[in-house]
VOVOMAR-24936 format. One record per residue (C-alpha): residue number from 1; residue in one letter; x, y, z. Coordinates in pm, 1 decimal. Each point is the difference from the previous one (the first is absolute). Example, Ala and Ser with C-alpha at 12.3 -4.5 7.8 and 13.67 -1.06 7.14 Angstrom:
<atoms>
atom k: 1 | r: a | u: 1230.0 | v: -450.0 | w: 780.0
atom k: 2 | r: s | u: 137.0 | v: 344.0 | w: -66.0
</atoms>
This chain:
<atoms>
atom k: 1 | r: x | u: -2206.4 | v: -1438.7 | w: 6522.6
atom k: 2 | r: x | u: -5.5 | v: 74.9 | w: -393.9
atom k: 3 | r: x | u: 277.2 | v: 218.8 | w: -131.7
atom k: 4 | r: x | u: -137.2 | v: 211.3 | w: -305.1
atom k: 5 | r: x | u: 16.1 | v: -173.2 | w: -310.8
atom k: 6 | r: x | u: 49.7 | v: 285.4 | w: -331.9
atom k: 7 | r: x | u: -121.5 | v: -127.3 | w: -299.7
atom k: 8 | r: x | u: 110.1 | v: 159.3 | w: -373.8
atom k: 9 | r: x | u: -346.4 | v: 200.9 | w: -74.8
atom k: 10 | r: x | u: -28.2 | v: -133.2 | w: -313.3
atom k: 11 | r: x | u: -19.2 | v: -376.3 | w: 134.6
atom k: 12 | r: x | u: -220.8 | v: 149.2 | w: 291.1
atom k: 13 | r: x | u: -240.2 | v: 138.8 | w: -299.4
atom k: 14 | r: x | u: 25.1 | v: -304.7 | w: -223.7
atom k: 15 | r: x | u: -109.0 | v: -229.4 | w: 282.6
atom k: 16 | r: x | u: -351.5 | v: 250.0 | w: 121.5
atom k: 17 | r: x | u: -87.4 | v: 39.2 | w: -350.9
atom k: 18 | r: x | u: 120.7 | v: -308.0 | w: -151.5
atom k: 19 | r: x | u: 182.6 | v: 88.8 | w: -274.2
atom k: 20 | r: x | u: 324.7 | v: -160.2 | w: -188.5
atom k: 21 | r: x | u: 362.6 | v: 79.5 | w: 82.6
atom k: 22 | r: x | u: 306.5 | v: -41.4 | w: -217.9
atom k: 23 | r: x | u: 263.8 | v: -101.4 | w: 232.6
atom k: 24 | r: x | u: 364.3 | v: -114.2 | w: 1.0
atom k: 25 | r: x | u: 167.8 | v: -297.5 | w: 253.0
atom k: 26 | r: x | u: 343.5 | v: 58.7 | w: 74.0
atom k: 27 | r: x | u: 117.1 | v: -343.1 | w: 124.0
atom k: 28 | r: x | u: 284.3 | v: -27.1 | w: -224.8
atom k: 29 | r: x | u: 141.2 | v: 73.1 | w: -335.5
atom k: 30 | r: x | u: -226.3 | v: -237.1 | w: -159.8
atom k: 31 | r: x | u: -331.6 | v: 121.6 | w: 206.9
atom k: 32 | r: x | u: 1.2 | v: 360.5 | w: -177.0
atom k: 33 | r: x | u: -301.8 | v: -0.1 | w: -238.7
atom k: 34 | r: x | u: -328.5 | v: 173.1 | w: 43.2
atom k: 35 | r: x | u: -306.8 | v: -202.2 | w: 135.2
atom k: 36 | r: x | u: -352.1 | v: 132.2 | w: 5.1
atom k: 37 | r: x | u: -166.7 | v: -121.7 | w: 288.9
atom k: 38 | r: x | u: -360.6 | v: -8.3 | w: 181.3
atom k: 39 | r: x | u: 81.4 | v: 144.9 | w: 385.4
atom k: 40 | r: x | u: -173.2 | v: -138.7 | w: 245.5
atom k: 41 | r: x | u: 143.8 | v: 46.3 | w: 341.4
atom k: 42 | r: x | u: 313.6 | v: 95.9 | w: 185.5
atom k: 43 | r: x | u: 125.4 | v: -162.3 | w: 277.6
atom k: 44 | r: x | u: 255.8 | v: -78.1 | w: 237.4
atom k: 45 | r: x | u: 135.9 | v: -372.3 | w: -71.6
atom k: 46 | r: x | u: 62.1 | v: -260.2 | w: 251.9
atom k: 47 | r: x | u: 365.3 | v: 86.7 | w: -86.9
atom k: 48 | r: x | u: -47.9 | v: 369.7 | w: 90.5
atom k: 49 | r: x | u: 6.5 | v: 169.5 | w: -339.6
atom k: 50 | r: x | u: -272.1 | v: 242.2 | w: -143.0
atom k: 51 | r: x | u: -151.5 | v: -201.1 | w: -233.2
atom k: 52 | r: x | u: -240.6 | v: 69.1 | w: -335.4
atom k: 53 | r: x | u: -238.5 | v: -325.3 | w: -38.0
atom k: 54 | r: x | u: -132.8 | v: 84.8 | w: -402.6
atom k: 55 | r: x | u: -67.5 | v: -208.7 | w: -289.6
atom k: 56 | r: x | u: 277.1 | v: 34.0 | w: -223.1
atom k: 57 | r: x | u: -239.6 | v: 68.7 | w: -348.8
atom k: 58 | r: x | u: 342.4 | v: 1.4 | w: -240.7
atom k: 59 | r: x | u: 354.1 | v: 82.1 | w: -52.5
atom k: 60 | r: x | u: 337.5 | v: -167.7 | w: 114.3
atom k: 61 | r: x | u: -4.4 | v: -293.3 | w: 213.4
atom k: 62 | r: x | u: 319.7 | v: -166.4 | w: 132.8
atom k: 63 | r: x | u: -246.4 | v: -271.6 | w: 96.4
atom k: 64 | r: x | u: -104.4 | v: -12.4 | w: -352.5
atom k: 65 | r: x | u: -343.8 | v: 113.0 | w: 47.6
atom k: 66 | r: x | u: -207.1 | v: -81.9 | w: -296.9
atom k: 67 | r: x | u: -335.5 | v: 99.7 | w: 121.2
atom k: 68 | r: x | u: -127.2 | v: 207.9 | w: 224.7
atom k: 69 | r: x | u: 69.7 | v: -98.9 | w: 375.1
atom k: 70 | r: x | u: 22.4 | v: 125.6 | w: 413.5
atom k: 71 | r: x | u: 342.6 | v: 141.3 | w: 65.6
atom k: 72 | r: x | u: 145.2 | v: 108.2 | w: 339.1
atom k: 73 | r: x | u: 285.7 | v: 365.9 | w: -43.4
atom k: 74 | r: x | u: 205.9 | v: 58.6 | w: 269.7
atom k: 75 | r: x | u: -98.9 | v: 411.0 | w: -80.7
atom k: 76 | r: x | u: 397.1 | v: 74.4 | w: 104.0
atom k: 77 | r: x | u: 23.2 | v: -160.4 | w: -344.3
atom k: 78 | r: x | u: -289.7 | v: 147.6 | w: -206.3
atom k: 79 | r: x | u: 45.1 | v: 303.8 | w: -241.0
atom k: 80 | r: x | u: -369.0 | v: 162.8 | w: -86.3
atom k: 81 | r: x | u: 56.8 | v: 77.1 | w: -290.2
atom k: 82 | r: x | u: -388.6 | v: 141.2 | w: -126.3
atom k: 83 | r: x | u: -310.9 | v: -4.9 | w: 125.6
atom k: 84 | r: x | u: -212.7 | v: -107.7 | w: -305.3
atom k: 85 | r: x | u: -334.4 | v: 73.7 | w: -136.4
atom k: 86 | r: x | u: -166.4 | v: -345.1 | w: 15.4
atom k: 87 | r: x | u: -128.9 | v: -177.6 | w: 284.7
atom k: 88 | r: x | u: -49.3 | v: -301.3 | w: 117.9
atom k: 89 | r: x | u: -319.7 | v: -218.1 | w: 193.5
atom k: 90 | r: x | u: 139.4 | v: -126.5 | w: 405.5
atom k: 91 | r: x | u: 162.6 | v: -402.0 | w: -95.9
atom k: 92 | r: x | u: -276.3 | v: -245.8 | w: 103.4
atom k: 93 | r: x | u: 327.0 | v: -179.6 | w: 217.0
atom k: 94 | r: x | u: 61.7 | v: 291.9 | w: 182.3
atom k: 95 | r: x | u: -63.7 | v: -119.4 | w: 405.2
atom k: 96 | r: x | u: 129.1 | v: 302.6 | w: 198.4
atom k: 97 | r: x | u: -107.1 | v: -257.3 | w: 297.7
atom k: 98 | r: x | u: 350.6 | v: -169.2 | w: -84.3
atom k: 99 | r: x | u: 179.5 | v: 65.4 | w: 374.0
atom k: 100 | r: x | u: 275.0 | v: -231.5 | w: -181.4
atom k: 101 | r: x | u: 90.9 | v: 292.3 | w: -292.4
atom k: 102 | r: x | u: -108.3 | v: 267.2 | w: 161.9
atom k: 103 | r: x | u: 166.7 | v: 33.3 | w: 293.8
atom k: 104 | r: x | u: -132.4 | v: 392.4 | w: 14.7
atom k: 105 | r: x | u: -219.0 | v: 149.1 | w: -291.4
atom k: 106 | r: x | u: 58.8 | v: 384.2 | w: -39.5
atom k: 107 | r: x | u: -186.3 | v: 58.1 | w: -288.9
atom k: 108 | r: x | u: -264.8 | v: -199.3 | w: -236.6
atom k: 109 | r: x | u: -258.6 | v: 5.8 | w: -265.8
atom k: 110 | r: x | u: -335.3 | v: 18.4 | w: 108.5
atom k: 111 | r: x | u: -242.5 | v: -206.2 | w: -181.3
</atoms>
């Protein structure tokens, strides 16, 4: 049995329509800056957390992204902060086949 799953409606819109979202990820006091990311799917993780899979596009990294890259949010973390006006083409890497990440998909791009 699947317990309902709510999703922020801007995230829900960004992902049908593909467009941008300024975000923030609150993981600690260094984690705090905006990122403007590509979102792809959301998930449940293997660990049990709703999940955003996106491409992380630019912003603060406490990885020290340099580039754009795939990033897993735990969403209990994530802080929409806009839904923007550009949008974005579905990642050539996406595999929404991956029973390993995905543990339950709730919501995803269409290509």
């Amino acid at each position: 049995m699947t317990s309902e799953v709510v999703i922020d409606e801007r995230l829900a819109y960004a992902i049908e329509h593909r467009r941008q979202l300024e975000i923030r990820y609150v993981v600690g006091p260094q984690s705090r800056g905006p990122r403007v990311v590509n979102p792809h799917v959301v998930f449940t993780a293997s660990t049990g957390a709703l999940s955003l899979h996106a491409v992380q596009v630019s912003g603060f990294s406490s990885s020290g992204l340099s580039a754009p890259g795939w990033r897993s949010f735990d969403l209990a973390r994530v802080w929409v902060i806009k839904l923007l006006d550009s949008t974005f083409e579905v990642d050539d890497e996406l595999n929404l086949a991956n029973d390993e990440l995905y543990t339950e998909i709730h919501l995803a791009v269409s290509r």
